[in-house]
N, C-alpha and C positions, 0 to 999 in steps of 0.2 A: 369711333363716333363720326367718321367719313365716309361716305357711299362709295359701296366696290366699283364701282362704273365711274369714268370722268368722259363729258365728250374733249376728244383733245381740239386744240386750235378756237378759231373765232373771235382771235382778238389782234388788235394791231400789228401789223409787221414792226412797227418802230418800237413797240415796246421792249425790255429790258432785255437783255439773254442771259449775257453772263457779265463778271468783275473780273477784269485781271490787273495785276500791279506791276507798273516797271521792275527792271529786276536790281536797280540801284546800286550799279555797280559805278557808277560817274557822277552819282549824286540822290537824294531825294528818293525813294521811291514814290510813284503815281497812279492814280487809278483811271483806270479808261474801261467803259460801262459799254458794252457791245449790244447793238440790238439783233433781233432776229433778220434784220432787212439785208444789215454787214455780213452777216456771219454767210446770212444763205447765197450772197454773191459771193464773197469770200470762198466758197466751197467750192460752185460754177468755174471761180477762176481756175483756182488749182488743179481742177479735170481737165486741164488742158491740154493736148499733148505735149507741149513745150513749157509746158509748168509740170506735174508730179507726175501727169499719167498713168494715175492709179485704176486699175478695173476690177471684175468681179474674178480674174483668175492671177491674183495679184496676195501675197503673204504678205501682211504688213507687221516689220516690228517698230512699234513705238515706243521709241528710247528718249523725246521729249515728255518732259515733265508735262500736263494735260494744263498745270498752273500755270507753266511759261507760254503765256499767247494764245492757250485752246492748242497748245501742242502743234504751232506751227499750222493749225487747221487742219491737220490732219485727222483729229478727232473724229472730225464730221465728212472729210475727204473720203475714207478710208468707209465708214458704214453708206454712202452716200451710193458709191457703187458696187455693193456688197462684198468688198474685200473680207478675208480673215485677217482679224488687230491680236496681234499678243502683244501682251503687257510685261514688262521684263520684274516691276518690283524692285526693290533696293537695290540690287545687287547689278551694279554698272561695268563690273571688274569685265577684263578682255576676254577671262575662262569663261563667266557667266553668260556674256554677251554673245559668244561663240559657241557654246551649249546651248542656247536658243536658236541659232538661225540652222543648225546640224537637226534637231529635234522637230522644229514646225517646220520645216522645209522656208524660211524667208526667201521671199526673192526681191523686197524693198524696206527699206528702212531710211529715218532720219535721225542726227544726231551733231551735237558742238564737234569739234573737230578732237577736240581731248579723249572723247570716246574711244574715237576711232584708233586715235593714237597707242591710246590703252590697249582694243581689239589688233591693232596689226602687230604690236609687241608681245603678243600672247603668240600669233599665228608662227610670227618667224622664230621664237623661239621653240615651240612645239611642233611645228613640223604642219599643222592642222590645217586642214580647208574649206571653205564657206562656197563649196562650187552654187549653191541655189541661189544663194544673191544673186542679181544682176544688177542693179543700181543702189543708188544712194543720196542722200539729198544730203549737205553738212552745213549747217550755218550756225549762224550766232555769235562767230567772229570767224574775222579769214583762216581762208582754208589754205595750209601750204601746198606750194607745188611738190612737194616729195610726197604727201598723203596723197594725193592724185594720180601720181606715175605709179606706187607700191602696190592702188588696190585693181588698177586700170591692167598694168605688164605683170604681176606676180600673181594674181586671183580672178583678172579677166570680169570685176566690177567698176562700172561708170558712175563715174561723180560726177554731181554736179552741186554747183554750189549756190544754195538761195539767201537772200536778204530781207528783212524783215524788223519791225518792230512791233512791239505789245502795240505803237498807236497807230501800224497798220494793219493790223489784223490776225499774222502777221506779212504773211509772203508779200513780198511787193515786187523784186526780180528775181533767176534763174538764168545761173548762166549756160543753160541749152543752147548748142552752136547755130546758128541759123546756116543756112544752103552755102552763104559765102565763108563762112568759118568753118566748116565742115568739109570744104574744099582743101583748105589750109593746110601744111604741111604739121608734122607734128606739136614739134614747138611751140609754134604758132596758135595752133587750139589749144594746148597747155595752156599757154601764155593768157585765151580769152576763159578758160575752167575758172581760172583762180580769180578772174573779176568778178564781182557780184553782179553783172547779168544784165539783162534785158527786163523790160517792164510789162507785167502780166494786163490783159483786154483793158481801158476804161482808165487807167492811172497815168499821172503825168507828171514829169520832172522839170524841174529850173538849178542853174547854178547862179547864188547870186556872191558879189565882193560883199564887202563886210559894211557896207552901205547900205544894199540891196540892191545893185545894180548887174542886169546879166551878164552871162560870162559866157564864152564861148565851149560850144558839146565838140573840143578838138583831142579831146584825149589826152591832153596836157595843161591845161589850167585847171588849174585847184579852185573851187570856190564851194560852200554854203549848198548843203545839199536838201531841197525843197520840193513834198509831194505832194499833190491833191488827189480825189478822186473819194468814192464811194465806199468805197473800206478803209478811209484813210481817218482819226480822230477828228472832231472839230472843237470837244473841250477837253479837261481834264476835270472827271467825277468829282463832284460838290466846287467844281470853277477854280481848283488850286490852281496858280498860274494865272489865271484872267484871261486872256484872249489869248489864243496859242496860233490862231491862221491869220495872214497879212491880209492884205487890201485883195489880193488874186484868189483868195482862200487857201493859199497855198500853208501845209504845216511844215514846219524848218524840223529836221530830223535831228540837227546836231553835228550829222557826220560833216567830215571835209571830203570830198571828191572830186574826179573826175569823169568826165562822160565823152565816149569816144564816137566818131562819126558815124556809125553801125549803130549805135543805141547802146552801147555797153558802157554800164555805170562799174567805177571803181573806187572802194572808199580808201583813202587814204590815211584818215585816223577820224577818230571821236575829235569835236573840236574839244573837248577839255582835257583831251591825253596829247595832240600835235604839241612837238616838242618845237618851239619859235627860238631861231638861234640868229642871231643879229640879222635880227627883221626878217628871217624867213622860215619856212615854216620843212623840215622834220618828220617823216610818215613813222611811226613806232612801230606801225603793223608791217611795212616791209621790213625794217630790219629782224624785228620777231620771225617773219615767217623764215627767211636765209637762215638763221641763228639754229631756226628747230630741222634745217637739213644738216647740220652737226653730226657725226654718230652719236655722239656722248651725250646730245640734252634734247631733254625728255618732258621740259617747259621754258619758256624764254618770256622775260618781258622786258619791256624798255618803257623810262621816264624820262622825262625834264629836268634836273636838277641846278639850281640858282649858281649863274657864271658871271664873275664880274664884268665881265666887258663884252661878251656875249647872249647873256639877259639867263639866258638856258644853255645848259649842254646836257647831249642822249647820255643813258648810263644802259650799260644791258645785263637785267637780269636772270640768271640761269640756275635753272633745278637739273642734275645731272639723273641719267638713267641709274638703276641700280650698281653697283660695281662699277662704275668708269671713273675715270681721271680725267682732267683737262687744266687747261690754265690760259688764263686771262689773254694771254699772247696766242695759244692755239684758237683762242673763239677772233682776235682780231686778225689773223693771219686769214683764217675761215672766210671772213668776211671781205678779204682785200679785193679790189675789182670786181663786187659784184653791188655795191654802193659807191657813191660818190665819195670822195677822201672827208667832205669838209661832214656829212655823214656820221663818220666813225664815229662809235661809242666812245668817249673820254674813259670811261674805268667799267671794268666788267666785273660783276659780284657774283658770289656762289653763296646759292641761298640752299636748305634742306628743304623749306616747300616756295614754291608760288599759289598763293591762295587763290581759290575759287569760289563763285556765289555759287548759290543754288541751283543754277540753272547751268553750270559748267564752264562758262564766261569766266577767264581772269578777273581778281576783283582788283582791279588799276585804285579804286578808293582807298582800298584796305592797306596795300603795298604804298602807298603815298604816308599813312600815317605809321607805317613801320621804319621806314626811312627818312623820318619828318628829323633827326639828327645827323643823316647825313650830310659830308662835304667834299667835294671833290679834292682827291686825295692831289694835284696840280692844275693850275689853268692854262692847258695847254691851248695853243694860238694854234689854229687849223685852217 
């Protein structure tokens, strides 16, 4: 009862495009209602050389979900400058994952870092190579530095790591080296891979104290991490929340950070997951990321859990690789010297899974209400 013909186009750029939902792994899921105006800068940005630098002689496998964010925009990235998109389907496993980039020749892809982890425990164990990739984007939580060095020295593909939420679009940096990081000795650009990056054309940051007062971009002060710009939310769908932007229009992300004198933002933690230990504050994502350069573990998380005279103390917990062994004292030996003492995990758990949402993100929500009876087995004084 519809005429075969439609003329496409003709009507507002601001109007509707698409719905995506937080992925509610820290609280709440949200809806944030993208119009066409976002989405189509949102796309311009990510063409960027120093953002995706996707072209028409570029294989793309998209391994985000299309529901998480518009797939990171690459949905639209990717047809945009006629790339070929393959779809991978259920099937996320390392075998799977590696049987597609062998089969379509991939020479780009994005995905959470779990993925990946999945794909390189496939490759070292099978002996297999992915020589057509050349790069890779990984976000949605930090990226370790031993996933950076494995795929960089053992397979000769470049990471890089981007940042983003559903309420911006989502990309918002890339941590692409600019001229003076690319100068840098190795380390050194390791060291800026695993920040979350640099900020794409048109978007702007603040760090503010828990007041809302600025904080210095020195690469060492932790403060309240605040975006504005074009692709960035201004409500949330049917006004949950109420006002989400300050007086500057700036929207608060949540994250805790820092921002270093080159422009290189690094989150530090979700503010609902930083672990506050007599009045200070705990990153969970660095100790995670050390934890997963282990041999033996194959998921790491760390919480907060209730210390009498320190408010909080870290706990770290660990899903082991198939067949290994470890113990509690191998994971804090692991970690000596490469965190601060005061730091240290108070007790290490061995769990058979670490759950994940949908979108491949630990769910820190889900693991808080599994251990809602836990108690630290001493209160040790550090």
């Amino acid at each position: 009862g519809e005429p075969a013909e439609y003329a496409w186009g003709g009507f507002d750029e601001n109007l509707a495009c698409g719905l995506c939902y937080t992925s509610g792994t820290t609280g709440n899921p949200k809806g944030v209602l993208y119009s066409h105006r976002s989405n189509y800068l949102h796309t311009m940005l990510t063409l960027q050389a120093d953002a995706l630098a996707l072209s028409a002689r570029d294989t793309v496998l998209l391994v985000v979900p299309m529901y998480h964010a518009n797939a990171w925009g690459v949905v639209y990235s990717a047809p945009a400058v006629g790339a070929k998109l393959v779809l991978p389907g259920p099937r996320m496993d390392g075998e799977s994952i590696c049987d597609l980039i062998e089969a379509e020749g991939v020479t780009y892809s994005a995905a959470v870092p779990t993925v990946w982890q999945g794909l390189l425990q496939h490759l070292r164990s099978s002996g297999r190579r992915i020589d057509s990739l050349q790069r890779v984007t990984i976000g949605g939580s930090a990226v370790p530095e031993m996933l950076v060095r494995a795929f960089r020295d053992e397979y000769g593909v470049e990471v890089t790591q981007g940042w983003g939420m559903t309420e911006t679009s989502p990309l918002a940096t890339l941590s692409t080296p600019s001229a003076e990081v690319a100068a840098m000795d190795e380390d050194a650009r390791v060291a800026h891979t695993i920040k979350q990056g640099r900020l794409m054309c048109g978007l702007k940051f603040k760090l503010t104290d828990d007041d809302g007062n600025p904080l210095p971009h020195d690469g060492e002060t932790f403060g309240h991490l605040k975006i504005k710009g074009p692709t960035i939310v201004s409500s949330y769908f049917g006004g949950e929340g109420g006002e989400i932007l300050d007086e500057e229009g700036y929207f608060d992300t949540g994250d805790v950070a820092t921002i270093d004198q080159r422009g290189y933002m690094q989150i530090t933690d979700r503010a609902k997951d930083v672990v506050k230990s007599g009045g200070e504050w705990i990153s969970s994502i660095e100790i995670e990321n050390i934890a997963l350069g282990h041999p033996s573990v194959a998921l790491a998380a760390v919480i907060g859990v209730a210390h009498p005279k320190w408010d909080e103390r870290p706990i770290l917990l660990c899903q082991l690789k198939v067949g290994e062994v470890a113990t509690g004292d191998d994971l804090l030996t692991f970690l000596e010297g490469k965190i601060a003492k005061w730091w240290m995990p108070d007790d290490v758990v061995f769990v058979e899974e670490i759950p994940l949402g949908a979108t491949g993100k630990i769910d820190k929500k889900l693991i808080r209400q599994r251990m809602a009876d836990y108690t630290l087995p001493f209160a040790q004084e550090r």
